[in-house]
Structures are given as C-alpha cells and as structure tokens.
N, C-alpha and C positions, 0 to 999 in steps of 0.2 A: 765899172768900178770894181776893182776885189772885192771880196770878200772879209770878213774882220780877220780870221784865219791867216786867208795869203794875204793881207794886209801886216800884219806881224808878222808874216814866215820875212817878209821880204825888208820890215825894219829891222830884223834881225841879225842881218846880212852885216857884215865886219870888215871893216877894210884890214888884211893882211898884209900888205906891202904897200910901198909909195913906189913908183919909177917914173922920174920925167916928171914935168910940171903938169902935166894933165892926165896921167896914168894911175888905175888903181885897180888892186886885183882884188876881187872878193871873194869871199867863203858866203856863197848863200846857200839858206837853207832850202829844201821844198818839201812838199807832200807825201813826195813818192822817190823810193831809191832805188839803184839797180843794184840786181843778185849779181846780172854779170855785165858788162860793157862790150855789144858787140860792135859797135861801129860809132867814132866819135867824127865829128869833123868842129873847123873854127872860120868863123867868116868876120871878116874886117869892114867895117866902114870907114872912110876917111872923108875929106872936104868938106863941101859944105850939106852935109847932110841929104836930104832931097835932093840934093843938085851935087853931088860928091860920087865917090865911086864908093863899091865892093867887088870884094873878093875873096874866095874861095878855092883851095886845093887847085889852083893857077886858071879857074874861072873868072875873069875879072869885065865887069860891067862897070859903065857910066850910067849915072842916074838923072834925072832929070822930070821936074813935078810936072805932071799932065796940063795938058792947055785948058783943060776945064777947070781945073784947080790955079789957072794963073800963070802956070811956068810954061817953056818952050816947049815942050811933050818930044824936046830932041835923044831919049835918051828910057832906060829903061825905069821902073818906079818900083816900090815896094808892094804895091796891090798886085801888079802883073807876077812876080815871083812865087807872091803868095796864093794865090789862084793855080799857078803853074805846080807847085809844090802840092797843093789838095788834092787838085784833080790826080796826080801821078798816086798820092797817098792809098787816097782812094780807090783807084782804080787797083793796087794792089789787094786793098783787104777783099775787094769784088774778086779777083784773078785768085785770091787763098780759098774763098767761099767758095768757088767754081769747083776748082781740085776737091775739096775737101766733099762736096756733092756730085761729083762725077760729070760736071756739065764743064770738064776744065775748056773744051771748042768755045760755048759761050764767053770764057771770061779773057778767052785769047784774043777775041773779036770786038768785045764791046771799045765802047768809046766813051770817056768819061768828059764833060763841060763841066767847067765852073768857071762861076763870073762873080767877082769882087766887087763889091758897092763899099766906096767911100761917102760917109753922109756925118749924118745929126741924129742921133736915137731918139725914141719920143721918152723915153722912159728915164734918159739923163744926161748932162750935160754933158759936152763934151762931143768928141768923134768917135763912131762904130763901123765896123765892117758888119755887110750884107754878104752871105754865100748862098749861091744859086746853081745845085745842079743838076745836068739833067744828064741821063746815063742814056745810049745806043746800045741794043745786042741783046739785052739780058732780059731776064723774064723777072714778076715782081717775087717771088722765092728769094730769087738769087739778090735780088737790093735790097730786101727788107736783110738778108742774114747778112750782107755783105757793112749795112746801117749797125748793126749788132755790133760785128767786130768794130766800127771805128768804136761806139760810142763805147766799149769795154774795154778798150785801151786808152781811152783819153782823160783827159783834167781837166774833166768839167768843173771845177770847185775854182780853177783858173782863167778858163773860157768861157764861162755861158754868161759874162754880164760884158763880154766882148764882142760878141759877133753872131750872128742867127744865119742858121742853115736851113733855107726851103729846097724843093724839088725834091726830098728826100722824102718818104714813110715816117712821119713822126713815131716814135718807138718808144721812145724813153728820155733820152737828154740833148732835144735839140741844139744847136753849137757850141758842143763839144768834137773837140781837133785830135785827131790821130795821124799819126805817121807811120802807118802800114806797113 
C-alpha cells in the first residue's frame, strides 16, 4: 500500500487528453524529478492483460499467467521480466562499485540471481513481491557498496510497502528498486 504522500502524488495525477474510447494521457506527479533525461524508453501492453502481449522498442512478447497461478505458463509473465530487469539493475550498480574500487575483473565476472515470489504479505492485504538474491564473484565489500548504490538511487517512499529484498546486507532500506 502507498504511502499517504504517494498516495496523493498519484490522486493528483489529471487526465490531460481523451483519445479513443479507452485512452488517457496523464500528467502525474512524483517524488523525484530529472535535472537531465538520459534515456527514456515506452512499453505497451495490449490483450488480455496476463494473458496479452508487450512491447518494447520492437521487443515484443506474449504473456501468459504461470500454471501455478492457474494459467497455461505458455508464455512469458511480469514476475520473469521483473526479476530479469533487477538482477541486470543490479548487477550494474555491482560492475560501477567494482570500477569505482579498482576490483573492476570482480564485477566483470560476478553473476547476479534474483528470483521473484508472487504471494500474500503478512503484513496486508492484497498481493507482494518477494526478491531473493544471491550474487557469484564478488567479495562482501563489494555487495554491501554495490547494496548502497541501489538503495541511494531508489524510491523507497514508493517501494518498501511493495516488495522485500533478502540475500542482500541489510544496510538501510531493505526493497527499495534501483535501475542502475
């Protein structure tokens, strides 16, 4: 559940345009802004949701809800991307840390896992992600600084009532999400 904060940043949000009978473009607010825009990208969902496609900068997947959840597992899901998307996150702010300490061989080499738990939180209704990971290669210097950089680029104030991060040095603000 948000926060009261991003709970109004996001009722604040205004529809600026109509297009199409089920199109709407918003002005939302957030947290945090950019000084500069270095790389935007836009991904599309269509169908039936779970079971629909996306697509990205001419990356296009079928989707399709895992058989443990019910559906065919013919196809790819939102937990797998998002797991795919962390672990690369991550393993980048690990591979900055490295350079940045001179151990750049170590951060060339490691190998970053992360595994996505879809569940029931105990703590409130509804559905939460689980992340779970566990790094190859590196020495714990290099994961505790490498834990730093995400948790100092991230929106915790948006993520920590979303998702909990183990296999990590707890530091400071366990799931919170950075894009490295």
């Amino acid at each position: 559940m948000l926060n009261i904060a991003a709970r109004n940043l996001f009722r604040s949000a205004r529809p600026v345009a109509t297009t199409g009978r089920h199109s709407f473009n918003y002005v939302a607010r957030s947290l945090m802004t950019l000084k500069e825009v270095k790389y935007t990208t836009t991904a599309t969902a269509s169908g039936l949701g779970r079971n629909g496609e996306v697509e990205c900068d001419g990356l296009k997947l079928k989707l399709a809800t895992p058989k443990e959840l019910g559906g065919t597992g013919d196809g790819e899901n939102p937990e797998q991307l998002f797991a795919m998307g962390y672990s690369a996150c991550f393993l980048g702010a690990l591979q900055l840390v490295a350079r940045q300490q001179g151990k750049a061989k170590l951060g060339e080499n490691a190998v970053v896992h992360a595994s996505v738990s879809l569940g029931v939180p105990n703590e409130r209704p509804g559905f939460g992600l689980a992340v779970d990971i566990k790094v190859e290669g590196v020495d714990d210097e290099l994961l505790k600084a490498a834990h730093e950089v995400r948790v100092q680029c991230s929106t915790p104030e948006l993520t920590d009532n979303y998702y909990a991060v183990t296999g990590l040095p707890v530091l400071s603000s366990p799931g919170s999400w950075c894009c490295c």
